[in-house]
TORTORBA-57730 format. One record per residue: x, y, z of N, C-alpha, C in turn. Coordinates in steps of 0.001 Angstrom, whole numbers, plus 500000, padded with zeros to 6 digits. Layout:
% residues N
XYZXYZXYZ;...
END
This chain:
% residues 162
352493497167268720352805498361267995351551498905267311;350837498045266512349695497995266159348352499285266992;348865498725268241347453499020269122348657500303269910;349211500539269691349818501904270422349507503093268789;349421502808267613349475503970266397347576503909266496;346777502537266935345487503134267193345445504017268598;345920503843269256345621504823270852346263505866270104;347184506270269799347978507314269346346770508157268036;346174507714267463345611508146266111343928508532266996;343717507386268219342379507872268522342643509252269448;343506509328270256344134510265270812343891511736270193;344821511655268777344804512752267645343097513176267159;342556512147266907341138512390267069340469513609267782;340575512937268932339999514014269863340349515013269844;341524515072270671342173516454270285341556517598269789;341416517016267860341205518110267009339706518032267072;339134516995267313337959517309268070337214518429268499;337592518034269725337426519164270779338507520386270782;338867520539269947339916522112269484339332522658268323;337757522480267813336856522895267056335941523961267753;335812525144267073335328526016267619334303525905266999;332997526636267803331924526979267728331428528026266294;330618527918265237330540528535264194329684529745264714;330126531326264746329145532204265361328540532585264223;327690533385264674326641533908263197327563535456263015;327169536060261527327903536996261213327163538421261366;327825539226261986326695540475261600326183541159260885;326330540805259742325507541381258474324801539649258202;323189540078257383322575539222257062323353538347255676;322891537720255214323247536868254527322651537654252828;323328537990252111322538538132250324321057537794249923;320247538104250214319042538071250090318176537464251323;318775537909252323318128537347253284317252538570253965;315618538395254189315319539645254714315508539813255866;315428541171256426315105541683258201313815542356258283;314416542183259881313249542622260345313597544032261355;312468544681261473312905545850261860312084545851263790;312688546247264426311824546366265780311256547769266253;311091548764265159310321550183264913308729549863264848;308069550438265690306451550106265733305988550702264117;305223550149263465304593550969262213303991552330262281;304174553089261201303959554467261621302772554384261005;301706554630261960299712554430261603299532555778260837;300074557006261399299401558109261194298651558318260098;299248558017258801298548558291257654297082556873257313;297434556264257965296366554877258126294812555192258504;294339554557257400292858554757256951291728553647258107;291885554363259106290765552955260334289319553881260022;288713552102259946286689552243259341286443551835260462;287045551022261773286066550162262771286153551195263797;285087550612264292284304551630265438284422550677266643;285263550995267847285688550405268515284482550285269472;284665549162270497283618548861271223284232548935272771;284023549476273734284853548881275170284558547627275390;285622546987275979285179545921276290284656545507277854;283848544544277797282962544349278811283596544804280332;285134544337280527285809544410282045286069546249282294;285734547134280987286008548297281147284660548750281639;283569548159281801281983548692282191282420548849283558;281704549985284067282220550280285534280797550392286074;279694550457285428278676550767286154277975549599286118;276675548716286866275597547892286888274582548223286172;274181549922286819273164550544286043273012551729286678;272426552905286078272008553815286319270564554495286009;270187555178286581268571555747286666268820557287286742;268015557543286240267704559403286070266251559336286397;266172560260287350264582560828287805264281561759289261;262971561819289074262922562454290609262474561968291604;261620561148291647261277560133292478262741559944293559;262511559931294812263844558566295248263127557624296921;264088556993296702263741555884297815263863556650299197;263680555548300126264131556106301591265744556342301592;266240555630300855268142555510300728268478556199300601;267434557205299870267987558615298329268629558682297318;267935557085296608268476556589295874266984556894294667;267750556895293121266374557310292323265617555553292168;263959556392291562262800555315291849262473555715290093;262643554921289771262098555110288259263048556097287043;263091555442286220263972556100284819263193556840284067;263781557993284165262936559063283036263708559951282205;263479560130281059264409561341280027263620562718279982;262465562589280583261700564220280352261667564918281664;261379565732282193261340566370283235260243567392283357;259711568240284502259152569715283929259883570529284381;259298571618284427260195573121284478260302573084285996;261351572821286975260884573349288605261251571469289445;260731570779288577261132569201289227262393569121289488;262383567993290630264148567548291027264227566841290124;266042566528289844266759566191289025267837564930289798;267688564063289199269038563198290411269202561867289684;270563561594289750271243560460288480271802559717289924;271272558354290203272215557133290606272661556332289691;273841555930290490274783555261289564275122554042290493;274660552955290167275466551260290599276910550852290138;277968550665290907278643550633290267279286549159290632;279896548209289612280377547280290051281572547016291029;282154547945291176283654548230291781283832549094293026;283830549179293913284495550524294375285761550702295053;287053550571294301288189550362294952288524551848295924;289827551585296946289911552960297900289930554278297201;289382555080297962289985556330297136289432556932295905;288173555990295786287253556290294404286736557773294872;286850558248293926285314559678294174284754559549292384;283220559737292550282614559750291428282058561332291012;282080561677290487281429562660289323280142562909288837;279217563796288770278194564067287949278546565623287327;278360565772286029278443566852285123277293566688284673;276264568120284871274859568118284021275306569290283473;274956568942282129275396570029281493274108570297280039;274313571678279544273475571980278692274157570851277219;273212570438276381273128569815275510274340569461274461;274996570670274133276139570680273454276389572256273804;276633572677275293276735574061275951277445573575276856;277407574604278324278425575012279172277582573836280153;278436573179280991278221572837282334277261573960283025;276428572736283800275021573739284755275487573378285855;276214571903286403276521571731287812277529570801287922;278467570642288433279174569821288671279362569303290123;279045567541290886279256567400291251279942566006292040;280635565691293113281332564733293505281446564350294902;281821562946294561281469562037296166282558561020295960;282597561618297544283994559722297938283199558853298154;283531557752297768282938556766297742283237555742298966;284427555886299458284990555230300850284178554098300951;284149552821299739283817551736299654282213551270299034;281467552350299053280167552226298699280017552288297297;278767551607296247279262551309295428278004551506294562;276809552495295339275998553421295009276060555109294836;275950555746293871275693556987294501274854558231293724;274585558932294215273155559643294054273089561123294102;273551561848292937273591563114292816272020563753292730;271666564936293160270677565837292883270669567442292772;270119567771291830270529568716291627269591569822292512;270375570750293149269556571322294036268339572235293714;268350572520292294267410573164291703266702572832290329;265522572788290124265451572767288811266190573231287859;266075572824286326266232573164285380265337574084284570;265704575220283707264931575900283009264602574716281600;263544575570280765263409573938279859264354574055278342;264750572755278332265824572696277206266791571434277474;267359570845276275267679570002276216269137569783277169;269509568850277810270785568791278507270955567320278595;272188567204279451273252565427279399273626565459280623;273750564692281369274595564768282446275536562787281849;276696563406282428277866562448282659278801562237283591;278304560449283672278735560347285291280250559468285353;281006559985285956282611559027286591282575558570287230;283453557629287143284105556737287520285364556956287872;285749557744289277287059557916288880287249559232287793;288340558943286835288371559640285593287739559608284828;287269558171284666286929557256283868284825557786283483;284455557867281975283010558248281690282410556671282099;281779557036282753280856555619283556279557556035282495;278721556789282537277636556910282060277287558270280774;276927558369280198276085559636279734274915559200279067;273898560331279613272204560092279559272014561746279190;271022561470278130270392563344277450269088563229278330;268656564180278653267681564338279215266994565715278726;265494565607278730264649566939278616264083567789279779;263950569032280034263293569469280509262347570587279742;260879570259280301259448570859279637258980571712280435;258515572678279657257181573844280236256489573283281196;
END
């Protein structure tokens, strides 16, 4: 009798056991409990001092040269920022990358003025390339800036002299 009110009582056990539900959480927080919000912070009025840097995997170029000189390739021979009045003009650009479908860019333009020439090349895998400008420059200060794509690969000021 004994051992039938323990089977019977371990029995009851279980039961209520396993007829225990799971405690869910409530949807309101708890009385002093904080939240959190998943709204990005609103910067606009935010005071930024740092001066950002690209970082290295955004460099698209090896190097570039400005001058008139060029190779047998027609590629430029020497880096120069001055020019004279009547000399060729021609910016290569090395570039580390050249995925399909690239075309690159040269904009020579007056100093903080209007564009003097704009021009562009598919690149169809090559990963040099070598603008010239078909005419001299009159003398005065100018920039040319070279793409990548969309992307500003280079800008170089350059002079041209009497």
């Amino acid at each position: 009798m004994l051992s039938r009110l323990v089977l019977l009582a371990s029995m009851l056990f279980v039961v209520i056991a396993c007829s225990r539900e799971a405690a869910t959480p409530s949807a309101k927080p708890a009385a002093g409990a904080k939240t959190t919000s998943t709204a990005p912070p609103d910067l606009s009025t935010a005071k930024i001092d740092k001066q950002l840097i690209p970082d290295a995997a955004l460099q698209f170029t090896e190097s570039s040269m400005l001058g008139s000189l060029l190779d047998r390739d027609g590629n430029v021979l020497g880096d120069k920022s001055e020019f004279k009045k009547g000399e060729r003009i021609a910016l290569t650009m090395r570039f580390r990358d050249s995925p399909s479908g690239l075309r690159t860019t040269a904009v020579f333009s007056e100093r903080y003025g209007k564009d003097v020439a704009t021009m562009q090349k598919d690149m169809n895998g090559s990963k040099i390339a070598t603008f010239v400008l078909p005419k001299g420059l009159p003398p005065g200060r100018y920039k040319v800036t070279g793409y990548w794509g969309g992307n500003i690969a280079i800008e170089r000021e350059f002079q041209v002299t009497k």
